[in-house]
N, C-alpha and C positions, 0 to 999 in steps of 0.2 A: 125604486125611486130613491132610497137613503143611498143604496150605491153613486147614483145620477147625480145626488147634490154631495156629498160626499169628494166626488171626482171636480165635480163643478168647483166649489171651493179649492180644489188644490189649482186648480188649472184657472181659476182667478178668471173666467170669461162667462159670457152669454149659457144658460141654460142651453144642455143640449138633448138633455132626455125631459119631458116633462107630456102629461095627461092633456092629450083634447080637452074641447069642454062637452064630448058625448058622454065621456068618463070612462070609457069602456074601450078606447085606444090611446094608446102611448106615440110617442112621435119621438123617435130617437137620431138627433140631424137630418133633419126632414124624412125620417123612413118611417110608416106608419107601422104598427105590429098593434095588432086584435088582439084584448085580453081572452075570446073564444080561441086565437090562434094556439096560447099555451094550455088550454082545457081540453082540445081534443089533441093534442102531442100527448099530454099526460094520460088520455084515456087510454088512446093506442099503444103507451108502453105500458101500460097494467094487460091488455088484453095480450101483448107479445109477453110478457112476463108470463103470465098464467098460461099462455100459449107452451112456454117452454117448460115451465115446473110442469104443467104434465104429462109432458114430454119424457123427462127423467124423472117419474113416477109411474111409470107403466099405463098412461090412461086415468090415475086413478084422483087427480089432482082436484078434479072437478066437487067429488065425492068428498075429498078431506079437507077443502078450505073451509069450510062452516065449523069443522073440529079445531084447525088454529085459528086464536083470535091475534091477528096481524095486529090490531091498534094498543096490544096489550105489550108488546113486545119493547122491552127497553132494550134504547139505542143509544151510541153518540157518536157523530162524522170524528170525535176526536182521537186520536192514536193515544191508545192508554197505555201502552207497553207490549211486549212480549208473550204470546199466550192470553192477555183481556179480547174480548170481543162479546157481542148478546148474548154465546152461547158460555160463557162463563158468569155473565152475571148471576147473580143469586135470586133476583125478580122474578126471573125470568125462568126459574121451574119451573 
């Protein structure tokens, strides 16, 4: 939505993305999109995700995700340089 009115102000016209009043759909130039519609996209690429880790884990992935705490793990979409990524962070021993 801050993207939708964000754009709207540059483009100086009529709202083009904005909430039904169910709350629970978006209407983006008159196309409706389900907030359930990006709930189960997101499901189905955890379960393809964990599909494929343990895939390239031998089977075993099932077994070790309760050992990594994924919510623990710092991140940032931001490019920090050369060699930074979560697996240099220091947190993140």
């Amino acid at each position: 939505m801050s993207f939708g009115r964000g754009y709207r102000e540059r483009e100086n016209g009529a709202a083009r993305l904005a909430w039904e009043s169910d709350g629970t759909t978006l209407s983006y130039e008159g196309q409706r999109i389900r907030v359930s519609d990006f709930q189960i996209a997101a499901q189905r690429m955890v379960q393809d995700t964990e599909a494929l880790l343990d895939e390239l884990m031998g089977g075993q992935w099932y077994q070790m995700r309760e050992t990594i705490r994924m919510r623990d793990i710092i991140d940032s979409l931001i490019y920090e340089g050369a060699g930074r990524s979560f697996t240099t962070n220091a947190r993140n021993g």
